[in-house]
C-alpha positions in Angstrom: 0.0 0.0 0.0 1.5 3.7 -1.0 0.3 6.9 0.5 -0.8 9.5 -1.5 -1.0 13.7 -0.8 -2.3 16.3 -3.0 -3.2 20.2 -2.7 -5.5 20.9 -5.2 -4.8 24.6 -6.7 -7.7 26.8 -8.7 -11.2 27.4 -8.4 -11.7 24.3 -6.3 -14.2 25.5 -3.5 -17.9 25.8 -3.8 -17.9 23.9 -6.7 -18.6 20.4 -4.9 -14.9 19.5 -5.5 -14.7 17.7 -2.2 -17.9 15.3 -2.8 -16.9 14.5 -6.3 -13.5 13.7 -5.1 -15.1 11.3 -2.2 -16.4 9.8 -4.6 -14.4 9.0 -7.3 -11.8 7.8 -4.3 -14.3 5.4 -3.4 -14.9 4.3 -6.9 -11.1 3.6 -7.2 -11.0 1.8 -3.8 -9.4 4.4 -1.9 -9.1 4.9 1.7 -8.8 8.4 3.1 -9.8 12.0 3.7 -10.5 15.6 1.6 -10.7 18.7 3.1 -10.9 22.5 2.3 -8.0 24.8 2.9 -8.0 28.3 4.5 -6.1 28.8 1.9 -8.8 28.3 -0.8 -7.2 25.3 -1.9 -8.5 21.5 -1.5 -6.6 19.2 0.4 -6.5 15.3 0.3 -4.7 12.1 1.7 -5.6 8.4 0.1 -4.3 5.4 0.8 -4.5 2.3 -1.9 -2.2 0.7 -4.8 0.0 2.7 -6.8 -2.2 2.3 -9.9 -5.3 3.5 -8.1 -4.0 6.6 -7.3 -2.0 7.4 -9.6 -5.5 7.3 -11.2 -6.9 9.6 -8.5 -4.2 12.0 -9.3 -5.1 11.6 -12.5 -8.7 12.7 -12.3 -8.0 15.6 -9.4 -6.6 17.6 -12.7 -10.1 17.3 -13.8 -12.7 17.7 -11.1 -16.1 18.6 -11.0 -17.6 20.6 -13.8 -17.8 24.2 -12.0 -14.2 23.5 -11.4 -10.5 24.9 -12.8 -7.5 23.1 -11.3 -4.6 25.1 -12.3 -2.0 22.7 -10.3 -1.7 19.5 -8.5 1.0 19.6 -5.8 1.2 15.7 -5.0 3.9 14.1 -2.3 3.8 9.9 -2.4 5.1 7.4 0.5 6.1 4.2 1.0 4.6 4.5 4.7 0.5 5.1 5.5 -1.4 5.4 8.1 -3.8 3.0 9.2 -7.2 4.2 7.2 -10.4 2.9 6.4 -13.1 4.4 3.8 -13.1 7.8 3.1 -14.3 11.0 4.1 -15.2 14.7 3.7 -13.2 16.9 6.5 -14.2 20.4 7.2 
């Protein structure tokens, strides 16, 4: 299992960015968390195979239709915490 980090940069809140990331974590198996930033950016951790989120990372470029990413800034480890499903944080 590899962990997975990404800040989501652009117009990525009140667009429903963190439900339509929830959910297409869960399609892909993930286990984790997205959150909203003070900064105005979106913020999420996910836990699964490398392909599977490297396919979440894939579709974060994209996000809901109201939204426009204009960067992805991802970390990935080796190490993970111990998570199960996946969630929407404040």
């Amino acid at each position: 299992m590899t962990m997975f980090r990404a800040i989501v940069c652009g117009k990525v809140q009140g667009v429903w960015f963190r439900a339509w990331a929830r959910d297409a974590a869960r399609e892909l198996g993930l286990a984790g968390w997205v959150r909203n930033r003070a900064d105005g950016f979106v913020e999420t951790l996910a836990v699964g195979d490398r392909e599977q989120l490297t396919e979440y990372e894939d579709r974060l470029w994209d996000g809901p239709p109201l939204a426009r990413v204009r960067e992805v800034r991802s970390e990935w480890f080796e190490e993970h915490e111990d998570i199960t499903g996946f969630e929407v944080r404040g």
